[in-house]
C-alpha positions in Angstrom: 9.3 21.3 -0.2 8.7 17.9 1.3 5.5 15.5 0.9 4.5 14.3 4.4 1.6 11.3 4.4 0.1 10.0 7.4 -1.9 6.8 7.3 -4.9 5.7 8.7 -3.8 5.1 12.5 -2.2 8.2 12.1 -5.4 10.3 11.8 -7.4 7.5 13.6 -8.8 10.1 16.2 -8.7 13.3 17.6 -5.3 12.7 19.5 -3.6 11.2 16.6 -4.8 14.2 14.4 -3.5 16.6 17.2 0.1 14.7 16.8 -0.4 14.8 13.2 -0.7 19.1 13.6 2.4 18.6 15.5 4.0 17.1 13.2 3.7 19.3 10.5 3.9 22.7 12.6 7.7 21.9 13.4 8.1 21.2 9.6 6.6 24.5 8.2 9.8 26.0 7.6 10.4 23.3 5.1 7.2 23.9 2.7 5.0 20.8 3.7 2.6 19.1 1.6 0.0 16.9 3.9 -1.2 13.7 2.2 -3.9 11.7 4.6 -5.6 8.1 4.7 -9.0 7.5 5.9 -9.4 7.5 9.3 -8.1 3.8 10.5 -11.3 0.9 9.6 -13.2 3.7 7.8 -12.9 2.0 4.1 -13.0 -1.2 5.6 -16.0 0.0 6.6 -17.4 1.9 3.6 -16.5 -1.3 1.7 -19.0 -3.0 4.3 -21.5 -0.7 4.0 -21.6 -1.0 -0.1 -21.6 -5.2 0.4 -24.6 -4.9 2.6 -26.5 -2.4 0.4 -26.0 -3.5 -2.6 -27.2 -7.2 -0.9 -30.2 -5.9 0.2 -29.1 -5.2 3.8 -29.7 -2.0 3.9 -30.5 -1.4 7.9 -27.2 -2.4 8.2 -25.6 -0.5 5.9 -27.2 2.7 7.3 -26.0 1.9 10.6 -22.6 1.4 9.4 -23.1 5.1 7.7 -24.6 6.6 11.2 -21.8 4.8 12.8 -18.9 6.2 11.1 -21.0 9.4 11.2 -20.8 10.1 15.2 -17.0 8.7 15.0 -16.1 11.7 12.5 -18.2 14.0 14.2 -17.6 13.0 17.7 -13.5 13.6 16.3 -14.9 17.0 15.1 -16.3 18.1 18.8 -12.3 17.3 20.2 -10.4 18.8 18.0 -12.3 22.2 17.4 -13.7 24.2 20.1 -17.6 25.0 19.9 -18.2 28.3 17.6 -19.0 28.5 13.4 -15.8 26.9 12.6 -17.4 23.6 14.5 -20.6 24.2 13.3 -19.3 24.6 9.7 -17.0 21.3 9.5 -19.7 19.3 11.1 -22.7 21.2 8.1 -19.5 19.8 5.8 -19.7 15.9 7.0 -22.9 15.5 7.0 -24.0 16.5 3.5 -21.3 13.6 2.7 -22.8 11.3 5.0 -26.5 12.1 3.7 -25.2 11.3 -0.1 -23.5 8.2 2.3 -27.0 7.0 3.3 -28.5 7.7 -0.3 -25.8 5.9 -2.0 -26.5 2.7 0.2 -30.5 3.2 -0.6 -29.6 3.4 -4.2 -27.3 0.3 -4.3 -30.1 -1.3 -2.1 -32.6 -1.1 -4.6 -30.5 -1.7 -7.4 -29.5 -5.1 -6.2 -26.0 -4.9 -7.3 -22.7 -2.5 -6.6 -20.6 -1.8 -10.1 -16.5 -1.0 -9.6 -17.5 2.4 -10.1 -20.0 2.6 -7.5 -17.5 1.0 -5.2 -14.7 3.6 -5.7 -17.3 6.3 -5.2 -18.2 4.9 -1.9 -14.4 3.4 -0.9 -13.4 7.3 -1.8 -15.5 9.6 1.3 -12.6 8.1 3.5 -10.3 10.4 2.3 -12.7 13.2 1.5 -14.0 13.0 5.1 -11.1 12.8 7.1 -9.0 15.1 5.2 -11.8 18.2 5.9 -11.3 17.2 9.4 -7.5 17.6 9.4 -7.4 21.1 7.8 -10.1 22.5 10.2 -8.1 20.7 13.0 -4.8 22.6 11.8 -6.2 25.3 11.4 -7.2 25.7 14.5 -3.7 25.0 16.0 -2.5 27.8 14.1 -1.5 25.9 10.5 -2.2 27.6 7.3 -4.0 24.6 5.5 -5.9 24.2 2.2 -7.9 21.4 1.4 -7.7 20.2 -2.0 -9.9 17.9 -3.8 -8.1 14.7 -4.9 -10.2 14.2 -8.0 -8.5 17.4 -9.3 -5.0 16.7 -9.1 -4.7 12.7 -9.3 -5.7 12.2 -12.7 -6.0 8.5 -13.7 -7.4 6.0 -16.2 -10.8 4.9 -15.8 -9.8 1.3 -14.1 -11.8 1.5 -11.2 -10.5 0.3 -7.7 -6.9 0.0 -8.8 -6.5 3.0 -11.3 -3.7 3.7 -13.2 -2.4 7.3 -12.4 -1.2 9.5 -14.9 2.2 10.9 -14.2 2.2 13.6 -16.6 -1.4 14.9 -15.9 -0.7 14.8 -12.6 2.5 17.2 -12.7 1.0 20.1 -13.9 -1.9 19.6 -12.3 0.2 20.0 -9.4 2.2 22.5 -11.0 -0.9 24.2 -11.7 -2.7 24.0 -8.7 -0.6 23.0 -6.0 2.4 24.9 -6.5 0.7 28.4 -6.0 -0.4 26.9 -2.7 3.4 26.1 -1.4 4.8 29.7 -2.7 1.8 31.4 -0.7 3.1 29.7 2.6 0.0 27.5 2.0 -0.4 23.7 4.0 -2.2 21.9 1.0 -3.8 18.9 2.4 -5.0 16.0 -0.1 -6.8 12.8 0.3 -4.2 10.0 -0.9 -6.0 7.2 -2.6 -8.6 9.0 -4.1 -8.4 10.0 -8.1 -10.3 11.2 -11.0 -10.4 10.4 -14.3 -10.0 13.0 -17.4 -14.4 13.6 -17.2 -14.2 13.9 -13.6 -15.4 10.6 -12.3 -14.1 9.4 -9.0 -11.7 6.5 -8.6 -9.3 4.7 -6.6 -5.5 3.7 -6.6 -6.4 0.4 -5.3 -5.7 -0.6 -1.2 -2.3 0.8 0.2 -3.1 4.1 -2.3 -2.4 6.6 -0.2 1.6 6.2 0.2 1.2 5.8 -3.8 -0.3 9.1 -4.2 2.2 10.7 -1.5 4.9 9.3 -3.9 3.7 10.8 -7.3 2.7 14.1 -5.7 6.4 14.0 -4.9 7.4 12.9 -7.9 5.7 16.0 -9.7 6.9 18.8 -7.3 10.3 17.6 -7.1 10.1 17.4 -3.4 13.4 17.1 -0.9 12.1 14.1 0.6 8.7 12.3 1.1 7.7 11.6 4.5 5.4 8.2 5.6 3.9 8.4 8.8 2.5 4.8 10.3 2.5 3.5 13.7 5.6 1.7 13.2 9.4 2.5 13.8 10.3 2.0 10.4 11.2 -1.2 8.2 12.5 -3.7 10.3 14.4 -7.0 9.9 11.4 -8.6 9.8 7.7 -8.5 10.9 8.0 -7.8 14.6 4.1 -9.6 15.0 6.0 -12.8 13.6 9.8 -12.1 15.0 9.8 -10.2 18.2 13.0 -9.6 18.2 13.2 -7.9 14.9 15.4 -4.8 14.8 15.1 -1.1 13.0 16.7 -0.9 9.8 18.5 3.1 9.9 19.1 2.8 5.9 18.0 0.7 3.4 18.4 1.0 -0.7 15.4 2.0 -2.9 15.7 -2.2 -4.7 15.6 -3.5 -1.2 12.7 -1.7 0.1 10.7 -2.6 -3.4 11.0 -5.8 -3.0 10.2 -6.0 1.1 6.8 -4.3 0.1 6.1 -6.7 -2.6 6.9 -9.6 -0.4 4.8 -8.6 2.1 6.5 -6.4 4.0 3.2 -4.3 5.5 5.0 -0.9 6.1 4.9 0.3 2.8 2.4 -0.4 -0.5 4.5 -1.7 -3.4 4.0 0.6 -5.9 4.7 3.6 -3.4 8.7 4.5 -4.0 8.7 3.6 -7.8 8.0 7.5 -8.5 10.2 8.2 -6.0 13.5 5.9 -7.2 12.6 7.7 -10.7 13.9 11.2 -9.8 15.9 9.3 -6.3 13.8 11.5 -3.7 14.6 10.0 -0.5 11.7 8.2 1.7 11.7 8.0 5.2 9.9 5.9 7.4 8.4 7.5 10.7 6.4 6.6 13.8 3.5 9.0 14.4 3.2 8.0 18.2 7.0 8.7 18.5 8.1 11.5 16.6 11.2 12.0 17.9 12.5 8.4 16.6 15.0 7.9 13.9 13.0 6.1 11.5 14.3 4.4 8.2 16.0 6.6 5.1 15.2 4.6 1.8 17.9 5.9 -0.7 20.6 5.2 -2.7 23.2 5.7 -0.5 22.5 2.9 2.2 24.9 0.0 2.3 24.8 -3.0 0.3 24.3 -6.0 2.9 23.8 -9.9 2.1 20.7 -10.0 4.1 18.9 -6.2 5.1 15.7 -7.9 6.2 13.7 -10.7 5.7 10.2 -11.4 4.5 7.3 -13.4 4.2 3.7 -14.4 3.3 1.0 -16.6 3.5 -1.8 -17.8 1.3 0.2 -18.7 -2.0 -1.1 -20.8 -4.7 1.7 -22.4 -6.7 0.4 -23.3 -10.0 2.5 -26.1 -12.3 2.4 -26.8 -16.0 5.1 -29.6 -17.3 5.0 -30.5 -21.1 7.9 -32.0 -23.3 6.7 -29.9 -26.1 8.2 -26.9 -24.2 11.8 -28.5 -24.3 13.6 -26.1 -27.4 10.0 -24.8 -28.5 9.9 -21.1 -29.6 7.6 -18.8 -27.5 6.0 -21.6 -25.4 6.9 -19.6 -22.1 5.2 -16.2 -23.6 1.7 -18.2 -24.2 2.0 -19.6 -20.4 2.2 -16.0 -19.4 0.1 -14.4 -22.0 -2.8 -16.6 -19.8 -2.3 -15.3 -17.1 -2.3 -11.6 -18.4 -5.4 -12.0 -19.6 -6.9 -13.6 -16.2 -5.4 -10.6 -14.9 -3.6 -12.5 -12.3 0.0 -11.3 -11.2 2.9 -14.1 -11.3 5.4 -13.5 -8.4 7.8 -16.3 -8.2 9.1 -18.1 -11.6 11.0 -21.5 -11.6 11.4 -23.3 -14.4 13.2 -26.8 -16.3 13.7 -28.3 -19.3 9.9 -29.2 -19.3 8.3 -27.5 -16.7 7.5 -24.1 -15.2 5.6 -23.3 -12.0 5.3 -19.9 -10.8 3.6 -18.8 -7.6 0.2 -16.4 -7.5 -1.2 -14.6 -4.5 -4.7 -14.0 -6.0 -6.5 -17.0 -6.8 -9.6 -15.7 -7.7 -9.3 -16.9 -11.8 -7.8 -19.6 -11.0 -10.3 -22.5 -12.0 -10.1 -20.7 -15.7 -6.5 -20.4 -15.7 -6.2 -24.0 -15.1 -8.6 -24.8 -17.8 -6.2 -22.6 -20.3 -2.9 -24.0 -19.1 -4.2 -27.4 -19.3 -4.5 -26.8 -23.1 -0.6 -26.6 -23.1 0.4 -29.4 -20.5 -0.4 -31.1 -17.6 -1.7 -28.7 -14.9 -0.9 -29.3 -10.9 -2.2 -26.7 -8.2 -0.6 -26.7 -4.5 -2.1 -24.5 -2.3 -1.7 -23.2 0.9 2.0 -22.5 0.3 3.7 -19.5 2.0 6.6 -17.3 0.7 9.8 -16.4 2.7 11.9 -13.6 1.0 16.1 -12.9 2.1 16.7 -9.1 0.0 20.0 -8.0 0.3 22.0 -5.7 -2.5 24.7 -7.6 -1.4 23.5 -10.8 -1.6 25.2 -11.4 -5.3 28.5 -11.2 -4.2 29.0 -13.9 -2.1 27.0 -17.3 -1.9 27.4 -17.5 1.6 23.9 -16.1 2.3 22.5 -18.8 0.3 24.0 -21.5 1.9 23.5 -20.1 5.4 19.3 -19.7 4.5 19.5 -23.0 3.6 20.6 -24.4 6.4 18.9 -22.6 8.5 15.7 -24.0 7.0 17.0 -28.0 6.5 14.5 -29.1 8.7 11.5 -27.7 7.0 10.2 -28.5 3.2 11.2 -26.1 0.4 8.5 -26.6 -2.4 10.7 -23.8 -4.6 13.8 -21.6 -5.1 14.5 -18.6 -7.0 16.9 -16.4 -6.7 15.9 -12.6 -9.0 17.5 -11.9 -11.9 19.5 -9.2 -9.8 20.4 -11.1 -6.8 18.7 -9.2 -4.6 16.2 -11.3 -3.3 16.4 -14.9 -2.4 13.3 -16.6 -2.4 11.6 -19.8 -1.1 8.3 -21.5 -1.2 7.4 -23.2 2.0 4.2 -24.7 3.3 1.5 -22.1 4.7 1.8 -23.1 8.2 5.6 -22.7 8.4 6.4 -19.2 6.7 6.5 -17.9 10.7 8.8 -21.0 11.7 10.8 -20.0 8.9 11.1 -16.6 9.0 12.2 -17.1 13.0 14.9 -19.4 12.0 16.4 -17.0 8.8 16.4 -14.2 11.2 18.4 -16.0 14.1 20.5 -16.9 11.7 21.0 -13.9 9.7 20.7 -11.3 13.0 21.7 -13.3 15.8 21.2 -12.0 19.7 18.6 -9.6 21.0 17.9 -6.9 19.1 
């Protein structure tokens, strides 16, 4: 059986859920499992609509509600011709819009929205769009079942970036999914959407629906998992920063990891690591071209210097220097133990003798970080920094790569250097305003000519 995911712009509207049926039809043979986003904006917009309630703006908020309302059911009235099955699908999305409207009332008059109200909210995306997608294949002839997310992705009770729980979720995909697939059976699921072990509603955090593709994988033992975006594949680069970036065929589990956590927008971060765990393959596809080639993440691809390149803006580097640190037991552990508890993720690490400054993309802790840090040395904060990221398996093996990025970049100021532990990834800290400058110059130099 295979795991095939398609994200928001890939169920955006009626045409793109008619490709999407397409899609899958041609892939019966193989045992599909469908995993959808939201339709494309609609948590953007839910997450609207909860801000504006819950500050006391609730006209607004309703006409956010009554605006996704006649985008789902205007979807509804193209994709399924008039009769009960219409009728029934469009009875279906409005009860959730009505506990919509009465959700935004409630938060309106409470004054306040709490994670878990949020996740309630953030979660009719999926629940919505994925009701429209099995009456839609349905109709076009597709033996589809939906199935409510909350009962198979089991997770801790961290709202709006839960923790899934691998084991739970097996065998309640064992359980429940895999009678589906041996019946011939199209389950379709909501990705992003969870449940704790009491049934309350959460979420895997933004970018959660290529996560849950991956661990429904993961726990079916799937031949393949398949993401479908409205992009090629992974590419050499960003193709909004460097035109001329080109398709990457095949590209190694470590490589693609470390492109998503760079920035890389394809794919979410945490969405192969279930995958590289039992080595399902991932591909890559582009729901508006279905006939492309995409890109294979595997083990198998080749080990390059330089696969791709990547980069970001909006990086806060944060500095602490201290001669007590030179030779002192555990002094980097009670740096980092900080920012564990600020719950603020460290990307880059450099450090000296004396000094250690690491790189953060959230700042949102970061006055009471600094407060902490400064308890152990003198604190300095640059901000407005940008990251530019070389991954390459290969890049180890020869320092060649190195000496080429650096050139490429000798006009421009490199506030940092680190190259990972396995010498995949070369990074380098650059102002904010010259990640794209940057990232055009490493790819000229690294893929030369037009793509």
């Amino acid at each position: 059986m295979i795991v095939v995911k398609f994200g928001g712009t890939s169920v955006g509207d009626a045409d793109a859920i008619d490709r999407a049926a397409a899609i899958v039809r041609e892939r019966l043979p193989r045992q599909p499992m469908v995993v959808v986003s939201a339709l494309g904006g609609a948590t953007n917009a839910l997450i609207a609509i909860t801000q504006q309630a819950s500050e006391g703006q609730l006209i607004s908020a309703i006409r956010g509600v009554e605006a996704l309302r006649d985008r789902h059911m205007e979807a509804a009235e193209r994709l399924l011709k008039p009769g009960p099955g219409l009728h029934e699908v469009q009875a279906e999305l409005g009860v959730t819009f009505d506990e919509l409207a009465h959700l935004a009332e409630a938060l309106s008059t409470l004054g306040h929205a709490t994670a878990r109200a949020r996740d309630a909210i953030a979660a009719k995306g999926e629940l919505l769009s994925s009701v429209l997608v099995v009456a839609a294949f349905r109709e076009r002839g597709i033996p589809a079942t939906w199935v409510d997310p909350t009962t198979v992705m089991i997770t801790t009770d961290q709202f709006e970036k839960a923790e899934p729980r691998p084991d739970r979720i097996a065998e309640a995909s064992q359980r429940l999914l895999r009678p589906l697939l041996a019946q011939g059976q199209v389950p379709v699921v909501g990705g992003y959407v969870g449940a704790t072990d009491h049934g309350i509603v959460t979420t895997l955090g933004r970018g959660g629906s290529d996560y849950s593709a991956s661990l429904f994988g993961a726990a079916l033992g799937a031949e393949a998992i398949e993401i479908w975006t409205d992009v090629d594949g992974m590419l050499t680069a960003d193709p909004r920063v460097v035109p001329s970036a080109r398709l990457i065929d095949r590209i190694r589990f470590d490589e693609a990891s470390e492109l998503a956590s760079f920035g890389a927008k394809v794919l979410h971060p945490s969405t192969i690591s279930p995958a590289v765990r039992l080595g399902i393959p991932v591909w890559i596809f582009n729901s508006r071209k279905p006939q492309g080639t995409g890109t294979l993440i595997t083990f198998e691809a080749p080990r390059r210097p330089v696969s791709a390149i990547a980069g970001k803006s909006g990086v806060t580097i944060v500095k602490v220097r201290s001669p007590r640190m030179l030779l002192q037991h555990g002094f980097l552990r009670s740096i980092f133990d900080i920012f564990d508890r600020h719950r603020t993720s460290v990307d880059v690490v450099a450090t000296s003798e004396i000094s250690v400054s690491v790189t953060i993309d959230d700042a949102t802790h970061l006055d009471s970080l600094v407060v902490e840090l400064s308890q152990l040395g003198d604190v300095s904060v640059e901000r407005n920094r940008g990251i530019v990221a070389l991954v390459g398996a290969g890049m180890g093996e020869s320092s060649e790569a190195m000496a080429a990025a650096l050139g490429a970049l000798r006009e421009l100021r490199v506030h940092m250097l680190s190259l990972s532990a396995s010498a995949i990834n070369l990074t380098m800290i650059v102002d904010g305003d010259q990640v794209s400058t940057a990232m055009g110059r490493l790819h000229h130099a690294f893929f030369p000519g037009d793509a």
